[in-house]
C-alpha positions as CSV (number, residue, x, y, z in Angstrom):
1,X,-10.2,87.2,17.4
2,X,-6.6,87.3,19.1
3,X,-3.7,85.6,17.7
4,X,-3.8,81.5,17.4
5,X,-0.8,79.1,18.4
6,X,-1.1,75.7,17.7
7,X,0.7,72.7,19.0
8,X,0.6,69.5,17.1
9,X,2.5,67.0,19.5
10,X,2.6,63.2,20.3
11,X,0.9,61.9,22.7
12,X,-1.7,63.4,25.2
13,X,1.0,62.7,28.2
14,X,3.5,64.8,26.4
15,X,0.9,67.3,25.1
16,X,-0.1,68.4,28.9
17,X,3.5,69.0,29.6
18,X,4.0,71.2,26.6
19,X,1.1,73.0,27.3
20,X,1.7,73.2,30.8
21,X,5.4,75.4,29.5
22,X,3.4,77.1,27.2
23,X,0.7,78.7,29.6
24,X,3.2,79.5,32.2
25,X,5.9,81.1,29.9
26,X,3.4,83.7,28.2
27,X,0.0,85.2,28.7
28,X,-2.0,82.6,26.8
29,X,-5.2,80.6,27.2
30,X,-5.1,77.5,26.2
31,X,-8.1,76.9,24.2
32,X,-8.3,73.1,24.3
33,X,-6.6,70.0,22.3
34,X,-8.2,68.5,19.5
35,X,-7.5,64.6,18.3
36,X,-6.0,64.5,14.8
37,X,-7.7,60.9,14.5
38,X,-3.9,59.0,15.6
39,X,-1.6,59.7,18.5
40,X,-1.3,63.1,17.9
41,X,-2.9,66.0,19.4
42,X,-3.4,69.8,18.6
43,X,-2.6,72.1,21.0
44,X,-5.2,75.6,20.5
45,X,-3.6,78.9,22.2
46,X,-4.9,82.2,21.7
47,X,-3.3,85.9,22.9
48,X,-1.9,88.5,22.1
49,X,0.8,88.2,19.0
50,X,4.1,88.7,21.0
51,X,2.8,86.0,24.0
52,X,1.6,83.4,21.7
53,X,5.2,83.2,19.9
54,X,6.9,83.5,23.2
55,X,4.4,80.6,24.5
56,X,5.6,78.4,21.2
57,X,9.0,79.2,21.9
58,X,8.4,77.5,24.8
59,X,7.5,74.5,23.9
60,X,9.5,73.8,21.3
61,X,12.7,74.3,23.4
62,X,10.8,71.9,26.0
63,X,9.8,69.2,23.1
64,X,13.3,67.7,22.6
65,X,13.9,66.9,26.0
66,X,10.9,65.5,26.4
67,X,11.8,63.0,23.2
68,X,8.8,64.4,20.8
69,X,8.4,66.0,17.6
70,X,6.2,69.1,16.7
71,X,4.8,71.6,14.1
72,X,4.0,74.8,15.6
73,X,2.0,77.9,13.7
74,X,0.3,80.7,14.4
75,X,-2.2,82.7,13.2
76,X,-1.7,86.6,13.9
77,X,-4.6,87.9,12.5
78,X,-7.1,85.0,11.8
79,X,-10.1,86.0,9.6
80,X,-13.2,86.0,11.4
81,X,-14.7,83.1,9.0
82,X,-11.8,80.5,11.2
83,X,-14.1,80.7,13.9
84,X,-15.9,77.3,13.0
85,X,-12.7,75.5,13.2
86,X,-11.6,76.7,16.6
87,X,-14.7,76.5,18.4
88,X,-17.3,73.8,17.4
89,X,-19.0,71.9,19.4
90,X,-17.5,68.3,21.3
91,X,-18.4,64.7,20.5
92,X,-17.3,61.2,21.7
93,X,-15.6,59.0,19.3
94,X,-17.4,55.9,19.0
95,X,-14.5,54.0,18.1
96,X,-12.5,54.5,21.4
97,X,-14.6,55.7,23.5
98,X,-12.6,59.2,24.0
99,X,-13.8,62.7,23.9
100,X,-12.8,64.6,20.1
101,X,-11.7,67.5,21.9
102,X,-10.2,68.4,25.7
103,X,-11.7,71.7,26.5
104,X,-11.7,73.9,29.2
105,X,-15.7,74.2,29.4
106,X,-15.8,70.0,30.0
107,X,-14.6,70.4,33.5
108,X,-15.3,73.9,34.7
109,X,-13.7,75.0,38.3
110,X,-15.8,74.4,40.7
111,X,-16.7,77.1,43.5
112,X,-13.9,77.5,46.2
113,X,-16.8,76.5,48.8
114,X,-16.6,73.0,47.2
115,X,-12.9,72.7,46.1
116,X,-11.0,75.0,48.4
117,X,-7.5,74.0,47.4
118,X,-6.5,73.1,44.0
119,X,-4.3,69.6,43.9
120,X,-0.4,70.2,44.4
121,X,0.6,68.6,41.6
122,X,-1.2,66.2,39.1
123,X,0.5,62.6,37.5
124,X,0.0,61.8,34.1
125,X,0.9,57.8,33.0
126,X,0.1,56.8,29.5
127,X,0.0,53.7,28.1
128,X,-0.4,51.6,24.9
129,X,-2.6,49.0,26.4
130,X,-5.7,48.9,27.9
131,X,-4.1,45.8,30.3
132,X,-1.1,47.5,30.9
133,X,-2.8,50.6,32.1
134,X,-5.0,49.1,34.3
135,X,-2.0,47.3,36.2
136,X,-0.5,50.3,36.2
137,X,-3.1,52.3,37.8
138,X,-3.3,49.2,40.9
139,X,0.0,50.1,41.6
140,X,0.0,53.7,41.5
141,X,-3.0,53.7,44.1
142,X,-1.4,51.3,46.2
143,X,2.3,52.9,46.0
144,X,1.2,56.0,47.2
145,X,-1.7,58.4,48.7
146,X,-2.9,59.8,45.4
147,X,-6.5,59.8,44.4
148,X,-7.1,58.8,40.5
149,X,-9.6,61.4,38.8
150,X,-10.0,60.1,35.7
151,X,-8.9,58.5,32.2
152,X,-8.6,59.8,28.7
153,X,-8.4,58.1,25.2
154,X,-6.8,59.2,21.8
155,X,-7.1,56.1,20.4
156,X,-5.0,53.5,19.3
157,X,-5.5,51.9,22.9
158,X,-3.5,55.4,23.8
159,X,-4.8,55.4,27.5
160,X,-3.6,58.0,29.7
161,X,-4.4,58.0,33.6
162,X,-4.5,61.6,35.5
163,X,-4.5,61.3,39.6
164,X,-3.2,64.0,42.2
165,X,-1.4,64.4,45.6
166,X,1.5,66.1,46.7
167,X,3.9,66.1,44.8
168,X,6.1,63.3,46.7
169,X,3.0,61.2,46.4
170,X,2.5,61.8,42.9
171,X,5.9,61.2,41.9
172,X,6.1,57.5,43.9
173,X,3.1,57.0,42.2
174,X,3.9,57.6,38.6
175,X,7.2,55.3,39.1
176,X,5.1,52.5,40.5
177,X,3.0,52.9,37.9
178,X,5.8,53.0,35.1
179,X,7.2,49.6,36.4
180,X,3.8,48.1,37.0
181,X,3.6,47.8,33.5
182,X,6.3,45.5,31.9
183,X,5.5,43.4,29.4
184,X,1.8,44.4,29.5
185,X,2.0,47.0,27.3
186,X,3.8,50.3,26.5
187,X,4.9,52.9,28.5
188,X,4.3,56.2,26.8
189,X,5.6,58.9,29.1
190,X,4.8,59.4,32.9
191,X,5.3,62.9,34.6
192,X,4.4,65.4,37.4
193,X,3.5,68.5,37.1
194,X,3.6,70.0,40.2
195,X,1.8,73.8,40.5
196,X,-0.9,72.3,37.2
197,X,-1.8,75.6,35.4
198,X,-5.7,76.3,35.6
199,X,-6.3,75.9,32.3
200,X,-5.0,72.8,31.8
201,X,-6.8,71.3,34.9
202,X,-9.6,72.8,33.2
203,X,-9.5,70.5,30.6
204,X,-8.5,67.3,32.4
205,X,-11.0,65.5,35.4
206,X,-11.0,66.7,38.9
């Protein structure tokens, strides 16, 4: 087993940003993100020694700006009896409705025949507030020519909404959608990433 990183962050909106830096600063995979059972999330990297600390090193100069608090850790030589609690098998939670664990394998790429281009740049809005994040959503479609793909929950009515576009599109969107809200609910964090690293659209819907 290569080295481990892990991320435990706030939020699933701010977790796909950090692990956006973190796969684009160093050779990493990002293994998937796991629910800690509140708002938080943790963040599974594996590589080589040397690229997983350059990959936390990058996310936890990116953290602060983005207003969030983290742990970090690694893992350099893991003993092979870990393996259980880095890959094991996903489950719905029946009390939200979410998915345990974001992983890569949940929404494989599909074959360039039937997805030719990947999107230019993906929007995340997350909300506290089922409501709120269905008014929000309205108004992102309607703002702009994005296309939603899907929805995650973390609980905690934590509801995050992922839809694509260019990135013009997508940014319009996520504004309309952060104003939309109001008094409905909570406005967690909304942001674009623009050129999405594979492996995170791997773990989010297409």
């Amino acid at each position: 087993m290569q080295s481990l990183g892990f991320i435990e962050a706030p939020f699933l909106s701010i977790s796909a940003m950090l692990a956006q830096e973190a796969a684009t600063a160093a050779d990493v995979r990002i293994l998937g993100f796991e629910s800690t059972g509140n708002e938080n999330l943790l963040i599974r990297l594996a590589g080589e020694v040397a690229q997983v600390r350059a990959a936390l090193d990058a996310a936890e100069a990116l953290a602060p700006r983005l207003g969030a608090s983290i742990l970090t850790g690694t893992l350099p030589r893991p003993d092979p009896g870990m393996e259980p609690m880095i890959h094991f098998p996903n489950a719905h939670n029946p009390l939200y409705g979410g998915r345990d664990q974001l992983l890569p394998t949940d929404h494989p790429p599909q074959p360039p025949a039937l997805h030719p281009m990947k999107p230019q740049a993906i929007g995340i809005l997350e909300t506290q507030g089922l409501t709120a994040i269905l008014e929000a959503t309205d108004a992102m479609l309607k703002a702009a020519d994005v296309k939603l793909v899907g929805k995650e929950k973390i609980g905690a009515a934590f509801v995050t909404v992922i839809v694509t576009g260019d990135v013009a599109a997508v940014t319009a969107a996520i504004e309309a959608g952060k104003q939309a809200v109001g008094s409905l609910g909570k406005v967690i964090a909304g942001h674009v990433i623009a050129r999405p690293h594979d492996d995170l659209t791997a773990l989010l819907p297409k």
